[in-house]
N, CA and C atoms of all chains as a GROMACS GRO file, in nm:
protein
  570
    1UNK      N    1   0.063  -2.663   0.753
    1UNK     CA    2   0.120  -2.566   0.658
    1UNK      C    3   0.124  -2.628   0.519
    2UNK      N    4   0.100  -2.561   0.417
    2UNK     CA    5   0.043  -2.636   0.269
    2UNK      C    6   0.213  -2.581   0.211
    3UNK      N    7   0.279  -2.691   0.162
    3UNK     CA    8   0.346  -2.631   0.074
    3UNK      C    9   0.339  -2.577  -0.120
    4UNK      N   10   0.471  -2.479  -0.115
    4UNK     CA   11   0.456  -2.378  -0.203
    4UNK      C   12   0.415  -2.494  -0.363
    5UNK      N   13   0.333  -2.446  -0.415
    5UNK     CA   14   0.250  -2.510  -0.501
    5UNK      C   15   0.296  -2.414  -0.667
    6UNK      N   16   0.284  -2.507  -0.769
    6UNK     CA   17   0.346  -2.389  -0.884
    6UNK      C   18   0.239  -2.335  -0.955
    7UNK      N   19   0.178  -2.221  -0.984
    7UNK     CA   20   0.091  -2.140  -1.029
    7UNK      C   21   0.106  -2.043  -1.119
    8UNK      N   22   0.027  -2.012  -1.218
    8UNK     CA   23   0.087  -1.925  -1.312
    8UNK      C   24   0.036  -1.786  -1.269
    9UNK      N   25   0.157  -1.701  -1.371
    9UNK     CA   26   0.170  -1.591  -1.323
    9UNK      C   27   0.180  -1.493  -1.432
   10UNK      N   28   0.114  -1.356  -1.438
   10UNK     CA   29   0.133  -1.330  -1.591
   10UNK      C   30   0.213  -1.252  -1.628
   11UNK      N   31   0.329  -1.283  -1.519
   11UNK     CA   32   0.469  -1.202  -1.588
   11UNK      C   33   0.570  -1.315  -1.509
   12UNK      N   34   0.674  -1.299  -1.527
   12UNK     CA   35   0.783  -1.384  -1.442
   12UNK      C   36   0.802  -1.307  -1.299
   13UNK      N   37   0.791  -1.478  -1.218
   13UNK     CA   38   0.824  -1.369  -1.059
   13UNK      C   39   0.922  -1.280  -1.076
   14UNK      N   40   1.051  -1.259  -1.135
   14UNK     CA   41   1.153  -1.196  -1.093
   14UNK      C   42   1.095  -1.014  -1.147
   15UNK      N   43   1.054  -1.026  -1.278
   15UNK     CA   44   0.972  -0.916  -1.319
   15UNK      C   45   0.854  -0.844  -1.208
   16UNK      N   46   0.764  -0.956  -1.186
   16UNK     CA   47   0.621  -0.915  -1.071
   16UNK      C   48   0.684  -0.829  -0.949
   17UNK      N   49   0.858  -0.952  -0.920
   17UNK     CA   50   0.901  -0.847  -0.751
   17UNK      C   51   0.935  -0.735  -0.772
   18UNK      N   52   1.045  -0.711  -0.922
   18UNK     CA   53   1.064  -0.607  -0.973
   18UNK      C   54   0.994  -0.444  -0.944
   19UNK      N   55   0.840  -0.515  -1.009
   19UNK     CA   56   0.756  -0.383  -1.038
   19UNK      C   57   0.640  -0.373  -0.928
   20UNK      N   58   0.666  -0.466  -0.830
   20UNK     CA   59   0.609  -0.443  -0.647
   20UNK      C   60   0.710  -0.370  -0.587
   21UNK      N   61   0.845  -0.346  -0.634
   21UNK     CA   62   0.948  -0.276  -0.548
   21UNK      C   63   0.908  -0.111  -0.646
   22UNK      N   64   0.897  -0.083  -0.802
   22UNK     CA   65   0.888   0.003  -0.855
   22UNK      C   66   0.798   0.106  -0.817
   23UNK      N   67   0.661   0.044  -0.773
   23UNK     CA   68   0.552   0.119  -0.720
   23UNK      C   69   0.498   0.058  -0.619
   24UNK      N   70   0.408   0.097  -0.548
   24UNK     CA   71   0.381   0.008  -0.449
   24UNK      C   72   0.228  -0.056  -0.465
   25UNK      N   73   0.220  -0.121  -0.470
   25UNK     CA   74   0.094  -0.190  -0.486
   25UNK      C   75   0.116  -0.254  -0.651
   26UNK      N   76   0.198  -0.229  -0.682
   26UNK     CA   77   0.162  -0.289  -0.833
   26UNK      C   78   0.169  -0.430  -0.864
   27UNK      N   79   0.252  -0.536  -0.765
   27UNK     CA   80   0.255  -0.684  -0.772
   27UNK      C   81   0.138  -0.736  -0.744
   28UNK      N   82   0.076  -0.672  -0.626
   28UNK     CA   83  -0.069  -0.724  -0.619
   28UNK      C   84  -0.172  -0.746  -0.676
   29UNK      N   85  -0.179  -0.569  -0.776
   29UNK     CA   86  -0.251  -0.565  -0.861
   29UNK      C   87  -0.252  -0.638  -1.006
   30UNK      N   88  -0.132  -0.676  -1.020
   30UNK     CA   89  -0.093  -0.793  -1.136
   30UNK      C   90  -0.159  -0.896  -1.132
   31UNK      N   91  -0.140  -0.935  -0.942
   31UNK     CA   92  -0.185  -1.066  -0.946
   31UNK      C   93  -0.297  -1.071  -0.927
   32UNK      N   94  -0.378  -0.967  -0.906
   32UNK     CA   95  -0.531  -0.981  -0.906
   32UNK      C   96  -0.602  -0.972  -0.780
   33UNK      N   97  -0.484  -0.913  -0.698
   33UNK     CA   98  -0.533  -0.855  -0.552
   33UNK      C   99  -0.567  -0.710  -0.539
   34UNK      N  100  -0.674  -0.677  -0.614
   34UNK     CA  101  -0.694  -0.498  -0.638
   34UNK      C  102  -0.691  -0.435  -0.553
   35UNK      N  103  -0.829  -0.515  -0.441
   35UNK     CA  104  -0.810  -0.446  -0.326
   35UNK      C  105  -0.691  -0.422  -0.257
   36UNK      N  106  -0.613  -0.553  -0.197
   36UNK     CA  107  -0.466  -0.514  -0.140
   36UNK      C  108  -0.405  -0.393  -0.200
   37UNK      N  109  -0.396  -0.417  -0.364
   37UNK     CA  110  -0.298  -0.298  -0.366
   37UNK      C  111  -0.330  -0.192  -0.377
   38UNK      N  112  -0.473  -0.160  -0.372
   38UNK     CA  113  -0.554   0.058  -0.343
   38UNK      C  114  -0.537   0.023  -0.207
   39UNK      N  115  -0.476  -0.036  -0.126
   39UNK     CA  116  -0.478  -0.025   0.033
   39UNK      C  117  -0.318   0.027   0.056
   40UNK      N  118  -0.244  -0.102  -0.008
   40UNK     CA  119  -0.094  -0.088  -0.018
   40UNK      C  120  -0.054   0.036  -0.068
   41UNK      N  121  -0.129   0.069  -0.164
   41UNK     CA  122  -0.039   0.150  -0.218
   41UNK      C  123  -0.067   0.326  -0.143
   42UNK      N  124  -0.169   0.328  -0.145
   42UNK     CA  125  -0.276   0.445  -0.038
   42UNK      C  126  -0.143   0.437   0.094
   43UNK      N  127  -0.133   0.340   0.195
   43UNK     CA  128  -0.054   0.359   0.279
   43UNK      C  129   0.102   0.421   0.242
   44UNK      N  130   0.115   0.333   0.158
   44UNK     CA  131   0.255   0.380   0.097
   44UNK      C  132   0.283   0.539   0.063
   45UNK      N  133   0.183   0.584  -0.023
   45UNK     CA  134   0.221   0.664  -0.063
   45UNK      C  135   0.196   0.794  -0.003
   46UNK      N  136   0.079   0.761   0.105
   46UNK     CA  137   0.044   0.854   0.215
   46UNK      C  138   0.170   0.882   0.293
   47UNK      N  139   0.194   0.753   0.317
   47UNK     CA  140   0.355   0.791   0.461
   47UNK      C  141   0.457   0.882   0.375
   48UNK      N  142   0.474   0.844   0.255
   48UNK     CA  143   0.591   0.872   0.165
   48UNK      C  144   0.590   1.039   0.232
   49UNK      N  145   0.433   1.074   0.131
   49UNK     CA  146   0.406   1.237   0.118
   49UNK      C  147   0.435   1.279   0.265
   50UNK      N  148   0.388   1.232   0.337
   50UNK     CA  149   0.377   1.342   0.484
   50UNK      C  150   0.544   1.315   0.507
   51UNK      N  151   0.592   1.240   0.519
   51UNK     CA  152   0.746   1.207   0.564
   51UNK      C  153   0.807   1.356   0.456
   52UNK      N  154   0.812   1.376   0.356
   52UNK     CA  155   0.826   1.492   0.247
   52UNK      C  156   0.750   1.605   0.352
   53UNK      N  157   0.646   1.593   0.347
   53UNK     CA  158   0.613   1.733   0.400
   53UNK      C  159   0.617   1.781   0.522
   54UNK      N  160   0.719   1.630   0.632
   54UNK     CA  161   0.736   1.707   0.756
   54UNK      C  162   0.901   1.761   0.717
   55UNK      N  163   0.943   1.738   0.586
   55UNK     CA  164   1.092   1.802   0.595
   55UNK      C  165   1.179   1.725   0.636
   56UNK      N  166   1.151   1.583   0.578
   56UNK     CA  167   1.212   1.434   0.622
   56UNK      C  168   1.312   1.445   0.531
   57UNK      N  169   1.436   1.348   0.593
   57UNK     CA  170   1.513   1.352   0.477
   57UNK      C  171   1.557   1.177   0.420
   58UNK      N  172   1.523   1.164   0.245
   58UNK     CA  173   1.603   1.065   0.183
   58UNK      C  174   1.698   1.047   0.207
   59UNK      N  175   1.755   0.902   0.304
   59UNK     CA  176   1.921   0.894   0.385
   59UNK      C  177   2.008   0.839   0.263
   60UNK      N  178   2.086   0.878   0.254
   60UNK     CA  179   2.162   0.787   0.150
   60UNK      C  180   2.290   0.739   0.199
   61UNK      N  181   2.403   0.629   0.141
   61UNK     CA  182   2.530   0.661   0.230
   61UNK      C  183   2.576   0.721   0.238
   62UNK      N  184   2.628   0.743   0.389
   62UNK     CA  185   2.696   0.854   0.421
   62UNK      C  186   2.842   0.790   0.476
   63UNK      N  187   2.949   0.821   0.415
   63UNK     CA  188   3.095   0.799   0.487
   63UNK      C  189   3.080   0.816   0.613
   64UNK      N  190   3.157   0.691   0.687
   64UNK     CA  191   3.180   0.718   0.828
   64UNK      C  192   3.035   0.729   0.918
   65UNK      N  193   2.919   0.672   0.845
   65UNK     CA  194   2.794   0.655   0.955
   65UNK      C  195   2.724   0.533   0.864
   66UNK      N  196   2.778   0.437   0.929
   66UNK     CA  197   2.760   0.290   0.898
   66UNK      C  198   2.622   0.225   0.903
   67UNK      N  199   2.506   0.318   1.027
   67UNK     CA  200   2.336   0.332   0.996
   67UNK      C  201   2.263   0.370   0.882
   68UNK      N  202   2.398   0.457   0.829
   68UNK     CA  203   2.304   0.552   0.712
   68UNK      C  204   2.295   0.437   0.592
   69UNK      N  205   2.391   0.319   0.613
   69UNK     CA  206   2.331   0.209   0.478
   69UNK      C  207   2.206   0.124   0.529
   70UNK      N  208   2.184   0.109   0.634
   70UNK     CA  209   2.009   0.057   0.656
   70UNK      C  210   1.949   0.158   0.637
   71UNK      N  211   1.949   0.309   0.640
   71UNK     CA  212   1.826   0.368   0.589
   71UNK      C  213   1.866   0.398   0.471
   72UNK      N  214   1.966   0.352   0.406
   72UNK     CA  215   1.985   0.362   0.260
   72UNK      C  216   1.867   0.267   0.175
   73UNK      N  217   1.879   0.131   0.218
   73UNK     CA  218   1.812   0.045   0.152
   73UNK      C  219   1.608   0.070   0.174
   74UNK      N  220   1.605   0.098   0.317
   74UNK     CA  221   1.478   0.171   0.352
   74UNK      C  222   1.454   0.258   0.227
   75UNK      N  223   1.516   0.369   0.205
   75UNK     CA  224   1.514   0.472   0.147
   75UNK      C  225   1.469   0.430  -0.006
   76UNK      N  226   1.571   0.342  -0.051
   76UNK     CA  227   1.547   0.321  -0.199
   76UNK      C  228   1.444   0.222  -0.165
   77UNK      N  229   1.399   0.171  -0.115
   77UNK     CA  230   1.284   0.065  -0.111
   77UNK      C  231   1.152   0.155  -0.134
   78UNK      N  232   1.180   0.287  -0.149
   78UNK     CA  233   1.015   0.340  -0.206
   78UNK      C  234   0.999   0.360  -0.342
   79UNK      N  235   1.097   0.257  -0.387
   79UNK     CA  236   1.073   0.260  -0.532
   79UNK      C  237   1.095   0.433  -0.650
   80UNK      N  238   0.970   0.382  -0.708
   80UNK     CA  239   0.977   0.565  -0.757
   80UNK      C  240   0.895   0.673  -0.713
   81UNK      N  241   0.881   0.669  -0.598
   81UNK     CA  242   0.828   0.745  -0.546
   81UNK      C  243   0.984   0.823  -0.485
   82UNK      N  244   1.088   0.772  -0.425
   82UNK     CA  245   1.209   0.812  -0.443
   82UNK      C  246   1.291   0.818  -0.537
   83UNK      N  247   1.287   0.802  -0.637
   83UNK     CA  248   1.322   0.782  -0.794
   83UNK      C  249   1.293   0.921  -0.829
   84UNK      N  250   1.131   0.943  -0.839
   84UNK     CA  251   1.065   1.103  -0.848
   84UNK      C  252   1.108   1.216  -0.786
   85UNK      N  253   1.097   1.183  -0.614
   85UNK     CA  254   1.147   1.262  -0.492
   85UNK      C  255   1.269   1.336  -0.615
   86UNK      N  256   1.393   1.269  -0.591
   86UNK     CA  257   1.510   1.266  -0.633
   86UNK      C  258   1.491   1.328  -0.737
   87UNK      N  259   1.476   1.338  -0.857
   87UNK     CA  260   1.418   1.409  -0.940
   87UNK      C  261   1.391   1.511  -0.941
   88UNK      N  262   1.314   1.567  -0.861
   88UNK     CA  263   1.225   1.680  -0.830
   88UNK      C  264   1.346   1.755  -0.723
   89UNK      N  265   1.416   1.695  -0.656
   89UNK     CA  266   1.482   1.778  -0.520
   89UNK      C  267   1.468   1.802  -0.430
   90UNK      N  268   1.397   1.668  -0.409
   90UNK     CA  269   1.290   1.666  -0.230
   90UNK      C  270   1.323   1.594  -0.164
   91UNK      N  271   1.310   1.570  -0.037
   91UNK     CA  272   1.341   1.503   0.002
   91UNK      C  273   1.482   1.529   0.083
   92UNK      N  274   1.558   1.624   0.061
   92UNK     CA  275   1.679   1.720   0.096
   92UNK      C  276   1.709   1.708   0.256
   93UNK      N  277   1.579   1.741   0.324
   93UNK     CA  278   1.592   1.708   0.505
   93UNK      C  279   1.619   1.889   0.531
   94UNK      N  280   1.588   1.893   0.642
   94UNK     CA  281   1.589   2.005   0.726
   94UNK      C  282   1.624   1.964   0.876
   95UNK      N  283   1.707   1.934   0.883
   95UNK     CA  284   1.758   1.871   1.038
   95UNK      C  285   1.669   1.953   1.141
   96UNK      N  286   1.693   2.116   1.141
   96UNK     CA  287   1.649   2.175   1.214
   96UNK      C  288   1.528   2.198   1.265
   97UNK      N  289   1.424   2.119   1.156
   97UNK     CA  290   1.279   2.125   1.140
   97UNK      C  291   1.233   2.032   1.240
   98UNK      N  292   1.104   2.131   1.315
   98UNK     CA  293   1.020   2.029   1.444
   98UNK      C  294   1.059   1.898   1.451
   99UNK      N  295   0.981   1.915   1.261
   99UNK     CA  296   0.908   1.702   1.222
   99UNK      C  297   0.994   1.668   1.136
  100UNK      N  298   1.148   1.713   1.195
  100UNK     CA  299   1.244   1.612   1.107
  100UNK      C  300   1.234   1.477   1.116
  101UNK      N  301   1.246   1.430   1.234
  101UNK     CA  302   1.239   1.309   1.267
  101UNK      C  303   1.137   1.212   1.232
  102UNK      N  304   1.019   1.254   1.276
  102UNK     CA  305   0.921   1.227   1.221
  102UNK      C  306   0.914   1.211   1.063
  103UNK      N  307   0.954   1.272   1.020
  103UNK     CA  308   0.936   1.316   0.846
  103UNK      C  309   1.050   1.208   0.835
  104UNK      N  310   1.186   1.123   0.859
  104UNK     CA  311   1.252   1.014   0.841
  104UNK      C  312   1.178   0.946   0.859
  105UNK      N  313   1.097   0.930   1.013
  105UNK     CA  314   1.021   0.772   1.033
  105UNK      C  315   0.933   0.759   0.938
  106UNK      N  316   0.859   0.823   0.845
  106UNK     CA  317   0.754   0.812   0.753
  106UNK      C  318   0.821   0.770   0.635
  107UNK      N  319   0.933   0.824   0.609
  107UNK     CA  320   0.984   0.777   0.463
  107UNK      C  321   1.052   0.650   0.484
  108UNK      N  322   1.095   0.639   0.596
  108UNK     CA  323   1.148   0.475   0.661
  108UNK      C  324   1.088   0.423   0.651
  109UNK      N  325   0.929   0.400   0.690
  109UNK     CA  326   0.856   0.272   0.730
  109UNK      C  327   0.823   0.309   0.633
  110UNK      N  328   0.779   0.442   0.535
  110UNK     CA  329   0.720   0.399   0.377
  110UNK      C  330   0.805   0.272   0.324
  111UNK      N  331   0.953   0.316   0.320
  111UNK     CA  332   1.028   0.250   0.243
  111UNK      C  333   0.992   0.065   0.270
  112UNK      N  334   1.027   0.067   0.393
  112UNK     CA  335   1.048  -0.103   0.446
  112UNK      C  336   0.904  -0.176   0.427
  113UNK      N  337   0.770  -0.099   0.443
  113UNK     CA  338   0.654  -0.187   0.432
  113UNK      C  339   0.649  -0.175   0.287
  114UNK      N  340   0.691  -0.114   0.181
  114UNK     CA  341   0.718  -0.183   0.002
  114UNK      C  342   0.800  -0.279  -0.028
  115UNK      N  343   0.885  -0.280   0.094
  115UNK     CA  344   1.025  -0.398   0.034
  115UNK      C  345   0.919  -0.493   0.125
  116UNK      N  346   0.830  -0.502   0.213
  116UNK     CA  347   0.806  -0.586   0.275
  116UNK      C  348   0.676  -0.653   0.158
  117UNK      N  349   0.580  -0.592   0.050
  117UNK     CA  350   0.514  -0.602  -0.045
  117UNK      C  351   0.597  -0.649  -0.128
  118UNK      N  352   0.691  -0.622  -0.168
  118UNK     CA  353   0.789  -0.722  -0.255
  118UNK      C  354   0.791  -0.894  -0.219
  119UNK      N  355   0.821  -0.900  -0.056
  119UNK     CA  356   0.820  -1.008  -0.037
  119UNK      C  357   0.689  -1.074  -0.013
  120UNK      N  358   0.605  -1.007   0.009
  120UNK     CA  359   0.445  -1.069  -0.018
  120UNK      C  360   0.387  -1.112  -0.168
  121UNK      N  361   0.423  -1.024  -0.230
  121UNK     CA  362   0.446  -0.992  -0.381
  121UNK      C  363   0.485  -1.224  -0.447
  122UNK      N  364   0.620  -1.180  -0.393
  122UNK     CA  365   0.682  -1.315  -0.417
  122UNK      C  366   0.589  -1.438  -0.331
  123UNK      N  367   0.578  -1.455  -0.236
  123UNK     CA  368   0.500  -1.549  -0.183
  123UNK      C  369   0.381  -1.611  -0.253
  124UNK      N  370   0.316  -1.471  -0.319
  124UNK     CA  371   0.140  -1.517  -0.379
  124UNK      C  372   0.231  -1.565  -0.508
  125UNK      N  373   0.374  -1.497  -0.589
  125UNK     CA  374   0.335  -1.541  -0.733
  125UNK      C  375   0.411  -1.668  -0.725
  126UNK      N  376   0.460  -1.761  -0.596
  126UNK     CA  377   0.515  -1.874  -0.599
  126UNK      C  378   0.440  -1.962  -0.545
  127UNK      N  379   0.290  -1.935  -0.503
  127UNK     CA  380   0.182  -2.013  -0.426
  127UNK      C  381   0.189  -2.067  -0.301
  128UNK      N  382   0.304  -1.970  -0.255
  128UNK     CA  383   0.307  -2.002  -0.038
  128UNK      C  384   0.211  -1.928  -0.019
  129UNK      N  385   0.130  -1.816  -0.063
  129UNK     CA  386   0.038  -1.740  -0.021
  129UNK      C  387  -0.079  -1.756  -0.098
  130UNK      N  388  -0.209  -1.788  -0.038
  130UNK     CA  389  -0.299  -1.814  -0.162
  130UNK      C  390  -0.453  -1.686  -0.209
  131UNK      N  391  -0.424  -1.599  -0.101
  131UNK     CA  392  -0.507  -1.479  -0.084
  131UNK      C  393  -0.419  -1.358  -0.107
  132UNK      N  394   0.074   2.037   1.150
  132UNK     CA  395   0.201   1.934   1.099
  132UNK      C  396   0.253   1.947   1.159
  133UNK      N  397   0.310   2.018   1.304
  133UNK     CA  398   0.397   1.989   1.370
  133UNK      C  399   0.360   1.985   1.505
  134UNK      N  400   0.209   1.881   1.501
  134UNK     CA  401   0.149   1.867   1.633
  134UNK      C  402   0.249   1.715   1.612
  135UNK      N  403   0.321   1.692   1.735
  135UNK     CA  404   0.407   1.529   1.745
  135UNK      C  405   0.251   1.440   1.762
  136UNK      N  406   0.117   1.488   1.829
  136UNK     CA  407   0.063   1.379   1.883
  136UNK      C  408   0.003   1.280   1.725
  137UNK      N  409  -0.053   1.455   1.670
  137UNK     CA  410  -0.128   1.365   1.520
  137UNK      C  411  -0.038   1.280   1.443
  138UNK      N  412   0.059   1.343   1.409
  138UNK     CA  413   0.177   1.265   1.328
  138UNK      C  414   0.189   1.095   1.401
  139UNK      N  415   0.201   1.124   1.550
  139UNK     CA  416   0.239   0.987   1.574
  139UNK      C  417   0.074   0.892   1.560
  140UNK      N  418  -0.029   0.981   1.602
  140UNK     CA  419  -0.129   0.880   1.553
  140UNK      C  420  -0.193   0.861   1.397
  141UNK      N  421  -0.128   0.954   1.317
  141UNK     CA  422  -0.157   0.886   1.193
  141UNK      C  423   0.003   0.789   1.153
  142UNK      N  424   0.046   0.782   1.189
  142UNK     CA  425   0.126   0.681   1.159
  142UNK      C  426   0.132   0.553   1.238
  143UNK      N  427   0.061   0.548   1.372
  143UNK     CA  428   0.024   0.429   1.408
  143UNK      C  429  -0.126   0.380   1.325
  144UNK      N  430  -0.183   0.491   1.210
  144UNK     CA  431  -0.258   0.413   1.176
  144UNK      C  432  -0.238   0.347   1.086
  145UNK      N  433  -0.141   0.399   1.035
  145UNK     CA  434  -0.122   0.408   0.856
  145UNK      C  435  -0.016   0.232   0.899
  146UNK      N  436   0.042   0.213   0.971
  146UNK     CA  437   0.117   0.108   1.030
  146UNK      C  438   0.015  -0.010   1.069
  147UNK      N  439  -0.096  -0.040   1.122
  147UNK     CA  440  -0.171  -0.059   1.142
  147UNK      C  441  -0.294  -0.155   1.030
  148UNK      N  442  -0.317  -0.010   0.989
  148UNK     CA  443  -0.384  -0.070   0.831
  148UNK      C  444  -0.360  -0.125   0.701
  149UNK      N  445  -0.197  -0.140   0.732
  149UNK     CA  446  -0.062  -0.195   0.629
  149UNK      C  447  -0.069  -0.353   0.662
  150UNK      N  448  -0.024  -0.342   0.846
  150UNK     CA  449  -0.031  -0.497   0.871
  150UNK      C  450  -0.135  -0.602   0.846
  151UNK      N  451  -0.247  -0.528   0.907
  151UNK     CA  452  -0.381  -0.606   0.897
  151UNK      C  453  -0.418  -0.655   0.812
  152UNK      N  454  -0.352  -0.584   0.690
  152UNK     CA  455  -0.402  -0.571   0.539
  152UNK      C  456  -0.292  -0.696   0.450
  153UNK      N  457  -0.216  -0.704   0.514
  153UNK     CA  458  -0.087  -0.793   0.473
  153UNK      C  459  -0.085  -0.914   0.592
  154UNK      N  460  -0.121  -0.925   0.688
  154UNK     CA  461  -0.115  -1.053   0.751
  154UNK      C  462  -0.246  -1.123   0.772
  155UNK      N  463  -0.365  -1.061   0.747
  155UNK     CA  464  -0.468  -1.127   0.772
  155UNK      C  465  -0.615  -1.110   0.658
  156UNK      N  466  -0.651  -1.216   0.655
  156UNK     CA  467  -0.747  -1.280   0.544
  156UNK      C  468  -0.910  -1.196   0.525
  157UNK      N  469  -0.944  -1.252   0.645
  157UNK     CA  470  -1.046  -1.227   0.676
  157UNK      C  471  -1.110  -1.103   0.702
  158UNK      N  472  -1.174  -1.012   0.672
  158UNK     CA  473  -1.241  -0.886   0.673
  158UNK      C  474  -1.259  -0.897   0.820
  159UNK      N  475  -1.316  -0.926   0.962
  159UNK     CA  476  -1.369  -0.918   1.080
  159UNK      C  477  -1.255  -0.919   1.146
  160UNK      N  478  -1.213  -1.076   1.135
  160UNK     CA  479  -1.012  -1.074   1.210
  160UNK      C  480  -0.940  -0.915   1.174
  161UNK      N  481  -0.948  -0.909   1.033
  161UNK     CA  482  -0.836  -0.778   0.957
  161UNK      C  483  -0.891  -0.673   1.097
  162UNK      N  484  -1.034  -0.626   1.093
  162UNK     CA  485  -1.045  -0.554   1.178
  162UNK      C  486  -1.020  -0.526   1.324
  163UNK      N  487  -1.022  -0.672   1.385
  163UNK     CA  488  -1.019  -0.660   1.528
  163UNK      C  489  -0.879  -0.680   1.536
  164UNK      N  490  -0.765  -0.674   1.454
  164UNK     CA  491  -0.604  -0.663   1.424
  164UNK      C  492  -0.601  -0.518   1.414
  165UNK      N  493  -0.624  -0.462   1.305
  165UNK     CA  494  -0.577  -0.283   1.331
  165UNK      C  495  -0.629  -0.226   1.411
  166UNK      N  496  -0.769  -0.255   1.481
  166UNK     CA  497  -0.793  -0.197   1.640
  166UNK      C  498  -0.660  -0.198   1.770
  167UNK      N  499  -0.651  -0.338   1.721
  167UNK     CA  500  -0.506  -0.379   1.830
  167UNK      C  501  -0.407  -0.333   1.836
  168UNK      N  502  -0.342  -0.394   1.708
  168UNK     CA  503  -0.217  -0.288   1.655
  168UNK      C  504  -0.221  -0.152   1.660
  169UNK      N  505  -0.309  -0.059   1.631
  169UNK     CA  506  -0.329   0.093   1.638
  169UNK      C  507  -0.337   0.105   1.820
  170UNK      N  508  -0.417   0.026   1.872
  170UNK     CA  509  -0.389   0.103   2.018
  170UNK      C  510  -0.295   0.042   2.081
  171UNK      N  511  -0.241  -0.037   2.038
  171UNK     CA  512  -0.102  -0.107   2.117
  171UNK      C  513  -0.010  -0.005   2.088
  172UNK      N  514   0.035   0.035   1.968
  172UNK     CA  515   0.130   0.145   1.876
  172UNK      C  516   0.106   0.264   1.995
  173UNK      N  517  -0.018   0.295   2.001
  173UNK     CA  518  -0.055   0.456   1.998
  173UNK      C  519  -0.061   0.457   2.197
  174UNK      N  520  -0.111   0.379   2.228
  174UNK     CA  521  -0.081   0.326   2.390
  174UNK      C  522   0.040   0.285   2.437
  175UNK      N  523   0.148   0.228   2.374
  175UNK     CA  524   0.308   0.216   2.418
  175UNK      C  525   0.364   0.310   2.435
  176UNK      N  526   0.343   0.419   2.317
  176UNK     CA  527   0.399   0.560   2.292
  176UNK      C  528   0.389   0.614   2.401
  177UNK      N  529   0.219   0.623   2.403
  177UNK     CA  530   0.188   0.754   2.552
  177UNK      C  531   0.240   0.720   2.665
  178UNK      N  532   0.214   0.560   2.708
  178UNK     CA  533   0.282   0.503   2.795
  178UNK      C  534   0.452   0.529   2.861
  179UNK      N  535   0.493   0.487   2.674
  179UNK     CA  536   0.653   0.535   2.727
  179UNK      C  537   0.712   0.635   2.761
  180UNK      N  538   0.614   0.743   2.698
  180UNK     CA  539   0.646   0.859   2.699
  180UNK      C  540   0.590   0.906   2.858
  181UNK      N  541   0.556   0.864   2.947
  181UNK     CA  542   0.497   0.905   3.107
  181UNK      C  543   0.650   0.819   3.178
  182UNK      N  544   0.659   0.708   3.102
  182UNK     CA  545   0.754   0.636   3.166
  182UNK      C  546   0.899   0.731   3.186
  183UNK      N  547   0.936   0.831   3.059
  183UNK     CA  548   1.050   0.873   3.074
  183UNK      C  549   1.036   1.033   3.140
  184UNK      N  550   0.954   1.061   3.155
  184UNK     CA  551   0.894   1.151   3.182
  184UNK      C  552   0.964   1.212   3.359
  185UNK      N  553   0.991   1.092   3.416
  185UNK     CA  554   1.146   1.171   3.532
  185UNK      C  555   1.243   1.185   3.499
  186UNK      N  556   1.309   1.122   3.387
  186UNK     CA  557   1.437   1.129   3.332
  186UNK      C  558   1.478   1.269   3.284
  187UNK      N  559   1.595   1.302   3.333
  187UNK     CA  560   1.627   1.464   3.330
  187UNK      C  561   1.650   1.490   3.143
  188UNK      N  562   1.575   1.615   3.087
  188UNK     CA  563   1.602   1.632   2.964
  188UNK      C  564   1.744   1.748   2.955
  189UNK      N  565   1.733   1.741   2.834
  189UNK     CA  566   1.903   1.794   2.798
  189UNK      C  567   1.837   1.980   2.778
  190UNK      N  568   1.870   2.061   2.865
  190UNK     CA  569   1.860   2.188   2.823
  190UNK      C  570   1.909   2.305   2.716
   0.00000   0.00000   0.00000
């Protein structure tokens, strides 16, 4: 295992994780991983939309349901793509709908595989990752 | 959109082509990883889903 090596970067890591959590794919693309991030971000923003269009709902906290703060952080982990959602008035949920559920698991795992690009994000701009 | 099977197999792909794409280097490996991952995902499901399949549902 090679350890983390210091490499420049053309913004400050704390900025790069910043704006890998803001959009998705955008730390990569900073750092000069294009491809990764039209892949990253394509997945991302694919799950986002369909999770929206099965009538998924943005969890936020909820008093008295102590789960709803892990899909809180899920939730805001899609950056502005929930920033927008929110905005716009989407994202609301339809409990009653077929692909409710479904439409959470999409905006869930949207959310967590961007916070999980954040931390990939950080790895390449501190040189534990070298691809 | 409210077939459960497509939903669950585009999201074992979209899961799939995230990991491969984030844990592995190599273009050939990347591939023979989201083959795996996608039918491991998409084969547990069907699987589990035969598995519960005596279990009495709620009417």
């Amino acid at each position: 295992m090679s350890s983390p090596s210091v490499r420049r970067t053309p913004l400050p890591v704390a900025l790069l994780v910043a704006l890998a959590w803001l959009f998705p794919g955008l730390g990569h693309a900073l750092l000069g991983r294009r491809q990764r991030a039209l892949v990253f971000a394509g997945v991302v923003v694919v799950g986002f939309a369909v999770g929206l269009a099965c009538q998924g709902e943005l969890i936020l906290p909820k008093s008295g349901d102590p789960l709803s703060y892990f899909a809180a952080v899920a939730t805001i982990g899609n950056g502005i793509l929930f920033l927008l959602a929110k905005l716009l008035a989407l994202g609301q949920g339809i409990p009653t709908a077929t692909t409710y559920e479904y439409g959470n698991a999409f905006l869930l795992t949207a959310g967590i595989m961007n916070l999980l690009l954040m931390l990939d994000t950080y790895d390449i701009a501190v040189g534990k990752k070298d691809w | 959109m409210a077939d459960h099977f497509t939903l669950m197999t585009l999201h074992a792909l979209l899961l799939a082509v995230f990991f491969s794409f984030l844990w592995k280097k190599d273009a050939a490996e990347r591939r023979r990883y989201l083959i795996k991952v996608f039918l491991i995902l998409l084969g547990g499901a069907v699987a589990l889903g035969w598995l519960m399949y005596p279990f009495p549902r709620p009417s």
